[in-house]
C-alpha positions in Angstrom: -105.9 9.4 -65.7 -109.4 8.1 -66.7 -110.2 6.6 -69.3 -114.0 6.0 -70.6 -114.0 5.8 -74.3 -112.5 2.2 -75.9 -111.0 4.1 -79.1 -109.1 6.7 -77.0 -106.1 6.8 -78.9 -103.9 7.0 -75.7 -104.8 3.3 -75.3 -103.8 2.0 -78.8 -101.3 -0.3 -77.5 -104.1 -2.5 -75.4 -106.4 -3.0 -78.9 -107.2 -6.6 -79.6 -104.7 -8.5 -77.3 -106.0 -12.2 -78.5 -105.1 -11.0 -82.2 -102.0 -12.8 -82.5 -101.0 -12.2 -86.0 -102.3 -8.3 -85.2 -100.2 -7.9 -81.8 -97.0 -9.7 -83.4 -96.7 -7.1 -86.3 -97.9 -3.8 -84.1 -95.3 -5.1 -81.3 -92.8 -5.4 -82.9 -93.2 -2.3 -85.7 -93.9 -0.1 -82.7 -91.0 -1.7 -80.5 -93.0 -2.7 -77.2 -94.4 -5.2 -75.6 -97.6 -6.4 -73.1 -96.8 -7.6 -69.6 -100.2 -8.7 -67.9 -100.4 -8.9 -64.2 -98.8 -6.9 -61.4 -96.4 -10.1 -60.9 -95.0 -10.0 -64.7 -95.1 -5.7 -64.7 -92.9 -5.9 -61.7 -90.6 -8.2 -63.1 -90.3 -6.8 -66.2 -89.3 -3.5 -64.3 -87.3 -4.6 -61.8 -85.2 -6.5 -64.8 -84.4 -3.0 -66.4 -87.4 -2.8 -68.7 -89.1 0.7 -69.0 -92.9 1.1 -68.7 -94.7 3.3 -71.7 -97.8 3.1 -70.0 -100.1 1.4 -67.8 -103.9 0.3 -68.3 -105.0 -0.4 -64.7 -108.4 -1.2 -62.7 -108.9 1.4 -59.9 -107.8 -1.3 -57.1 -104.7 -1.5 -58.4 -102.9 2.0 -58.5 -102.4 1.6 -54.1 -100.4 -2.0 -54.5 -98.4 -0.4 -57.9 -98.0 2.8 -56.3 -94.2 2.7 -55.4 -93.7 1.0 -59.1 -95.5 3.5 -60.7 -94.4 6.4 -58.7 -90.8 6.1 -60.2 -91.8 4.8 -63.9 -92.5 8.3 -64.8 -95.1 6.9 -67.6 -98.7 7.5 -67.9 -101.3 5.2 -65.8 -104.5 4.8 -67.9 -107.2 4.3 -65.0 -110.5 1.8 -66.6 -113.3 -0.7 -65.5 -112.6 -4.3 -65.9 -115.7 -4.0 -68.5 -113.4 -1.3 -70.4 -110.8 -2.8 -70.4 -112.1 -5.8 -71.7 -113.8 -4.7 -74.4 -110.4 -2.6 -75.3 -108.6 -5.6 -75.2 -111.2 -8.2 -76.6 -110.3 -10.6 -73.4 -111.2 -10.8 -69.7 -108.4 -9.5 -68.0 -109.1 -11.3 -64.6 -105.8 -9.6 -63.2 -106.6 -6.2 -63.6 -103.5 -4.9 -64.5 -101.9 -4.3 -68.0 -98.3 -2.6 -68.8 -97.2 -1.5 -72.2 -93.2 -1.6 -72.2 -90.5 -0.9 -74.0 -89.1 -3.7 -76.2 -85.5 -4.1 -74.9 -83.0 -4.9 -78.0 -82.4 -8.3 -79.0 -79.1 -9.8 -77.4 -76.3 -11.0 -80.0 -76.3 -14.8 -80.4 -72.4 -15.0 -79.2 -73.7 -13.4 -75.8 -75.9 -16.2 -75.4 -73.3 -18.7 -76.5 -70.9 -17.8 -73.8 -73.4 -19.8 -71.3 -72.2 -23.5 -70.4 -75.9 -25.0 -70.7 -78.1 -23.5 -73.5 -81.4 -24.4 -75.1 -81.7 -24.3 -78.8 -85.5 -24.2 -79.9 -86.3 -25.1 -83.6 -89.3 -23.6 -84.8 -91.2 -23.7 -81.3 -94.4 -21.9 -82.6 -96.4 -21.8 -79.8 -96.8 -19.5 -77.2 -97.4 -21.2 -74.4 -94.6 -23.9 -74.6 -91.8 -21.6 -75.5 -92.6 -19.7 -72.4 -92.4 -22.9 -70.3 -89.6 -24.0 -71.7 -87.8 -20.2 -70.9 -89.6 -21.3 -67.3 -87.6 -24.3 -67.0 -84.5 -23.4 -68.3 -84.1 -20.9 -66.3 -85.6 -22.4 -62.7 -83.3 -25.3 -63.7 -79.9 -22.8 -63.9 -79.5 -23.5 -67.7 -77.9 -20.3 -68.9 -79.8 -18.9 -72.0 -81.9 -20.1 -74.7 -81.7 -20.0 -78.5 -84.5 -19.4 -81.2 -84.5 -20.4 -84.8 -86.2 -17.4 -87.0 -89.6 -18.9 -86.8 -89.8 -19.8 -83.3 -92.4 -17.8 -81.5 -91.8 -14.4 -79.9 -90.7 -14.5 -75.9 -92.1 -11.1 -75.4 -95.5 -12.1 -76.4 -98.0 -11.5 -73.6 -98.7 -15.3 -73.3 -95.4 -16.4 -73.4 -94.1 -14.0 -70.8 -97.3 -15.2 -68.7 -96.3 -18.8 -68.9 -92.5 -18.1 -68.3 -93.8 -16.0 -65.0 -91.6 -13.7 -66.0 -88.5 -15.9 -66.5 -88.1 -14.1 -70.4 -86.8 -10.9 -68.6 -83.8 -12.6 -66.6 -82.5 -15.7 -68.8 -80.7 -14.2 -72.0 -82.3 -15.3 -75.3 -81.3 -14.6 -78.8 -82.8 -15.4 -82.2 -80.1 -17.5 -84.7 -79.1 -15.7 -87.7 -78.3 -18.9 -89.8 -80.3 -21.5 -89.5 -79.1 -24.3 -91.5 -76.2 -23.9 -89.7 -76.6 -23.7 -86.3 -75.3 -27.1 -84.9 -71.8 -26.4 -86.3 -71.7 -22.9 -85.2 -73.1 -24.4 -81.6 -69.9 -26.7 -81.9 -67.3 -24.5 -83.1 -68.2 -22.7 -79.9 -67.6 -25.3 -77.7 -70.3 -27.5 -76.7 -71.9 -30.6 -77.4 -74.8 -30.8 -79.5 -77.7 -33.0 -78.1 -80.5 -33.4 -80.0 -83.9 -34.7 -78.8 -85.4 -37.5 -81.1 -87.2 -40.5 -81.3 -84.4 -42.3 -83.4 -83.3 -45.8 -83.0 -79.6 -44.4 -82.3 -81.0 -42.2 -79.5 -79.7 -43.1 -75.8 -81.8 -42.6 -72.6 -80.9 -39.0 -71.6 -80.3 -40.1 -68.0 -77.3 -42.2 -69.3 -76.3 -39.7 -71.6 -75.9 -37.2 -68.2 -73.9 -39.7 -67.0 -71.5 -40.3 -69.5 -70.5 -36.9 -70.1 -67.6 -34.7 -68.4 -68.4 -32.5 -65.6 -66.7 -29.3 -67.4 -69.1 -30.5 -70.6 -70.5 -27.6 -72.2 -74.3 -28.6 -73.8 -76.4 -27.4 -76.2 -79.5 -29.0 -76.0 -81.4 -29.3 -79.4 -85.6 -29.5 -79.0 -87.7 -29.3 -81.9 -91.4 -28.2 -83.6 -94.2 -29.3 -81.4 -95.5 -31.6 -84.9 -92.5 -33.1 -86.4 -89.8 -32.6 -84.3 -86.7 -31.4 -85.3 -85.7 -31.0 -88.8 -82.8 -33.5 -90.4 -80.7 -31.1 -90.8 -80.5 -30.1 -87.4 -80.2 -33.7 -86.6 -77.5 -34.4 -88.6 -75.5 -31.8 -86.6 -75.8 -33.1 -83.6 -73.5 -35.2 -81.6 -75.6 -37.0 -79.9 -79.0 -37.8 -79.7 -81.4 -38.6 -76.6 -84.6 -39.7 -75.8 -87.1 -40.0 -72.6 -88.0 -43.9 -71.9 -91.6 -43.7 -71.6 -94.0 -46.1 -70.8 -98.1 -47.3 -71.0 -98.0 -46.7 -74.4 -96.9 -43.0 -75.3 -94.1 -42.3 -77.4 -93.0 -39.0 -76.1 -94.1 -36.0 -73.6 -95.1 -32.4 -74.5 -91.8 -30.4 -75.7 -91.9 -28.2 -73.0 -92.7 -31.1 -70.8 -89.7 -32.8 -72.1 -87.7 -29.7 -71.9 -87.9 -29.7 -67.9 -87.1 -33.7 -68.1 -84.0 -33.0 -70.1 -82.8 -29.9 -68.5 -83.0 -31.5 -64.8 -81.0 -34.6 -66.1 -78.6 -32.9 -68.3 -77.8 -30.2 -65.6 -77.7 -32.2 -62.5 -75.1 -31.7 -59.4 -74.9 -27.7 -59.6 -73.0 -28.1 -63.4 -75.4 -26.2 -65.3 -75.1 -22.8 -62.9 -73.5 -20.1 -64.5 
């Protein structure tokens, strides 16, 4: 279906895309989400997620066709013009889904995983969705989010996971404070990611641990790190040597590092 006027109300879910703060509360009140890309939409569908619309350029309805065919949801048919101006970006792709939020997963699903992420107040976008990237590319089983991290199904962090946000299980922490005991009660060992004078190279931290070892691996805010209460939970505490000079890598950067070490020799597949 055509669509030439930018405040057609059939394309309210495609208004003002770069309006984080805007897109956060209207996503979540109206329970959906943006994938961008034919990549991400196909994921997202082939992952169980169910399309409310689509807000396509013309040159994309032939390679969608099958996906579309069986979506049984409206395909809003624009110029890349229109559709920029309805989304207030360029979308270089061409090719914009509005889809169903799926419901959150309960925290105990997550925790039945043997390797899990916990993420304290990861705010933005970008690195929590390479972080959900890594963990799952490295076979970590799921990832954890402290109330304030950043939202997974936001269109950027879907685009930087490529996807990954729709096949690892995440679940936001109820409790906060208390989150490294409930981590332990459950079985695993707490690892927390610090520049601390007690901290031990994560490499012979991997190597010091039992093969049947369940982890949780604590990463914190991409300013100040984790919080002391978090690291006063934890059972251990690791670090990346680093030379030339820099103290420390990116927190998604160091999330890959510490995910590769701590789930070496096939231990951290479900």
């Amino acid at each position: 279906m055509l669509i030439d006027d930018p405040t057609d109300p059939r394309v309210a879910d495609y208004v003002s895309l770069r309006d984080v703060q805007l897109r956060t509360s209207l996503e979540a009140a109206g329970g959906l989400f943006i994938a961008e890309g034919d990549k991400v939409i196909r994921r997202a569908v082939e992952t169980g997620c169910r399309l409310r619309s689509c807000l396509l350029a013309e040159r994309w309805l032939e390679p969608l066709a099958d996906l579309l065919a069986d979506a049984e949801a409206p395909v809003y048919v624009v110029t890349e013009e229109l559709a920029e101006r309805i989304t207030g970006f360029h979308v270089h792709r061409g090719a914009l889904a509005s889809v169903h939020r799926p419901m959150g997963l309960d925290p105990e699903n997550v925790m039945r995983g043997r390797r899990i992420v916990v993420l304290e107040d990861i705010v933005d976008h970008a690195n929590l969705g390479a972080i959900i990237r890594s963990a799952a590319g490295l076979g970590w089983n799921g990832v954890m989010l402290s109330p304030r991290s950043a939202d997974p199904l936001y269109r950027r962090s879907i685009k930087t996971s490529m996807g990954a946000v729709f096949s690892l299980p995440w679940a936001r922490l109820e409790e906060w404070a208390t989150a490294p005991q409930a981590l332990r009660t459950a079985g695993f060992q707490v690892v927390a990611m610090a520049l601390r004078d007690d901290s031990v190279s994560v490499a012979d931290y991997a190597a010091s641990i039992a093969p049947d070892q369940r982890i949780a691996l604590l990463l914190g805010t991409e300013g100040a790190g984790l919080s002391e209460t978090w690291l006063a939970g934890a059972d251990a505490v690791v670090r990346i040597p680093m030379g030339h000079g820099i103290d420390s890598l990116n927190v998604a950067s160091a999330a890959a590092v510490a995910c590769y070490a701590l789930g070496d020799n096939g231990q951290s597949s479900g």
